[in-house]
C-alpha positions as CSV (number, residue, x, y, z in Angstrom):
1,X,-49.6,-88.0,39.6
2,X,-52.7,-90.5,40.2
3,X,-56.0,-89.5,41.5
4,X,-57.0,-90.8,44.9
5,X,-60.3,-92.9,44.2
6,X,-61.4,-92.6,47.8
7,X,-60.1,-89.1,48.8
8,X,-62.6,-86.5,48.7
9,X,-66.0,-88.0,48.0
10,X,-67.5,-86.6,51.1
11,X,-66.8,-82.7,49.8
12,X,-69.8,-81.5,48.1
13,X,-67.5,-78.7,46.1
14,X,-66.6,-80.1,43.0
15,X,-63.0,-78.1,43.0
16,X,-62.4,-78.8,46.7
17,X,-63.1,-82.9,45.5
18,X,-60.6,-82.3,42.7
19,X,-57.5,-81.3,45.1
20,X,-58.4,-84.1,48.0
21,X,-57.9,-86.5,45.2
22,X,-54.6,-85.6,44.2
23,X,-52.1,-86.2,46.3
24,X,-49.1,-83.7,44.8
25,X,-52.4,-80.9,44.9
26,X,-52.9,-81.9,48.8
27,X,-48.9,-81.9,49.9
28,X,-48.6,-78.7,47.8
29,X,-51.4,-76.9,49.7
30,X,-50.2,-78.4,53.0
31,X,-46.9,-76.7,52.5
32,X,-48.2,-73.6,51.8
33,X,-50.9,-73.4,54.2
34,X,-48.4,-74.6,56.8
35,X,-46.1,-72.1,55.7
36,X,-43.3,-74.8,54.7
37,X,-40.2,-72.9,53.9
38,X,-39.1,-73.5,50.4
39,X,-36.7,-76.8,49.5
40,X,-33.9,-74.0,48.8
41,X,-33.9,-72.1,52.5
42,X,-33.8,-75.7,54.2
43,X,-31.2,-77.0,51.9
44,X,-29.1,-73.3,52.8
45,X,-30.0,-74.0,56.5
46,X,-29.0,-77.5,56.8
47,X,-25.8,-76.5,54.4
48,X,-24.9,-73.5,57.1
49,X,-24.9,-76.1,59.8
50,X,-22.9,-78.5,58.0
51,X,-25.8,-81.0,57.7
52,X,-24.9,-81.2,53.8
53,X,-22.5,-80.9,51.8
54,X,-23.7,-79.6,48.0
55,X,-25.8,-76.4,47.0
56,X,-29.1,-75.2,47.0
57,X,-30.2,-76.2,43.8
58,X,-30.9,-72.7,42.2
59,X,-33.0,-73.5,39.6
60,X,-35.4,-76.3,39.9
61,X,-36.6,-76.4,36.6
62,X,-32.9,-76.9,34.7
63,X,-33.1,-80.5,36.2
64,X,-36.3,-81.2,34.1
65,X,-35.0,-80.3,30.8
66,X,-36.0,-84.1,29.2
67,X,-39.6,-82.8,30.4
68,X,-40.2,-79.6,29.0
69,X,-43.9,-79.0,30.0
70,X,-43.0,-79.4,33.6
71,X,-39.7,-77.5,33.1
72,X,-42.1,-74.3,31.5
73,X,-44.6,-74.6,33.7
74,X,-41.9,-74.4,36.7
75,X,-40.2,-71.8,34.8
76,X,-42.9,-69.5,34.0
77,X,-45.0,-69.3,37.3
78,X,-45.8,-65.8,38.9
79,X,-44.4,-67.4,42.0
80,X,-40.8,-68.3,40.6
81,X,-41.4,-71.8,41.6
82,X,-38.2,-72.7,39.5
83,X,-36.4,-71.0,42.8
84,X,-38.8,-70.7,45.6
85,X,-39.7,-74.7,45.2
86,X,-41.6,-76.1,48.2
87,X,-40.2,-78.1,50.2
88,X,-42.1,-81.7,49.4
89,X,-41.3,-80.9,45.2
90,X,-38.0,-79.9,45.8
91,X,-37.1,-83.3,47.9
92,X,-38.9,-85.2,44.6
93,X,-36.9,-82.9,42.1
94,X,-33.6,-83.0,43.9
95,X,-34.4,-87.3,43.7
96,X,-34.8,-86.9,39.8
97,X,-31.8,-85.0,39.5
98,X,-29.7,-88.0,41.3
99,X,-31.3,-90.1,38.6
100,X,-34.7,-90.8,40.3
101,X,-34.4,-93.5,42.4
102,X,-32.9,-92.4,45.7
103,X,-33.7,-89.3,47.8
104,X,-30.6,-86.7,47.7
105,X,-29.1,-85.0,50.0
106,X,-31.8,-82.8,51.6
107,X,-34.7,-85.6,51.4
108,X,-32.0,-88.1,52.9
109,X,-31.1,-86.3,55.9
110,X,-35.4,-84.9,56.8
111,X,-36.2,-88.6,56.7
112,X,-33.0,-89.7,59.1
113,X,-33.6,-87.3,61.6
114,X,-37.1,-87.7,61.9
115,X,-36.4,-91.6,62.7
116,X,-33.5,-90.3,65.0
117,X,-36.0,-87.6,66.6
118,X,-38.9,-90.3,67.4
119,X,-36.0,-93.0,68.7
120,X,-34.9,-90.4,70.9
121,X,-38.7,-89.4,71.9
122,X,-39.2,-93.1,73.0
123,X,-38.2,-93.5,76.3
124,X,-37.8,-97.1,75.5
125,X,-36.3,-97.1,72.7
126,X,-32.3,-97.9,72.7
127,X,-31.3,-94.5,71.6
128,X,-32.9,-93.2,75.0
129,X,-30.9,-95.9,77.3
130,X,-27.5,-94.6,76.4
131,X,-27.1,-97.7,74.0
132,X,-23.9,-97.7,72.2
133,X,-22.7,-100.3,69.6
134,X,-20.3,-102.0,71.6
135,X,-23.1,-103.3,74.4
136,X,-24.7,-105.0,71.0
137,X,-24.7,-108.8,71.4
138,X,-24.6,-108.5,66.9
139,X,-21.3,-107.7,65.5
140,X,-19.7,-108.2,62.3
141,X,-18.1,-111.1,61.1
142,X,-14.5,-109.7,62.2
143,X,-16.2,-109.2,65.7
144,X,-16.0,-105.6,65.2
145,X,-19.2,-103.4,66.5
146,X,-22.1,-102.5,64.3
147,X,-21.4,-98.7,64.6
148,X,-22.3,-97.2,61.2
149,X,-25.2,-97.8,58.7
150,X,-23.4,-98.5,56.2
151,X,-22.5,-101.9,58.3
152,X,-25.9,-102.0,59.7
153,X,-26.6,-103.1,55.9
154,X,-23.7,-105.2,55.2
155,X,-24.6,-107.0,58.7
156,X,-28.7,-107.7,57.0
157,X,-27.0,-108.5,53.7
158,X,-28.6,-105.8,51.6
159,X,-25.2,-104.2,50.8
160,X,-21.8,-105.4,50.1
């Protein structure tokens, strides 16, 4: 993780300067001080629900096994940090495990429903009119209704 040039300058305690300039220091401590559950109770809630499908990934530190500072220092914390992950380190670890460029299963569905929650929050917004695909003037190219997002991306070509 980078240090945040700008972050922190106005603190006049060196260590308190140190963690406003990194970010992974500042989300870590805004977890805890928040009191964040851990990336393995909302990956068991949202699995008891049926929000997701897979399993709490048990031990955080097997998926860094190419990295074996990070996988030690994950395994050998007083905190069990391996399995009691927060929340923002678990969505990143549970990314690496899908190979690092897309958010899994836990990440995917906390970022969806907080764009469903603030759509919903907006009285304007179409979620809050009772909008439903079929009133959409867009359709797809057989003329059948934009009602999924996997053909909201085929319809702005950024899928096939």
């Amino acid at each position: 993780m980078r240090t945040m040039v700008k972050e922190g300058n106005d603190e006049t305690d060196e260590q308190l300067k140190a963690l406003f300039k990194s970010l992974a220091r500042r989300n870590l401590r805004r977890g805890y001080n928040l009191r964040l559950p851990t990336g393995q109770a909302v990956h068991k809630y949202l699995k008891q629900r049926g929000a997701v499908e897979t399993d709490p990934i048990a031990d955080v530190s097997a998926i860094f096994s190419s990295k074996p500072a990070l996988r030690d220092f994950l395994k050998n914390t007083s905190s069990r940090m391996f399995e009691r992950t927060p929340l923002w380190f678990y969505i990143l670890a549970e990314a690496e495990q899908g190979g690092g460029n897309r958010l899994g299963e836990v990440g995917s569905w906390l970022v969806a429903s907080t764009f469903i929650g603030v759509l919903l929050a907006d009285p304007d917004s179409a979620l809050s009119r009772g909008f439903t695909p079929e009133l959409s003037p867009l359709s797809m190219p057989d003329n059948s209704a934009i009602d999924s997002i996997a053909k909201w991306m085929r319809f702005a070509a950024v899928m096939e």
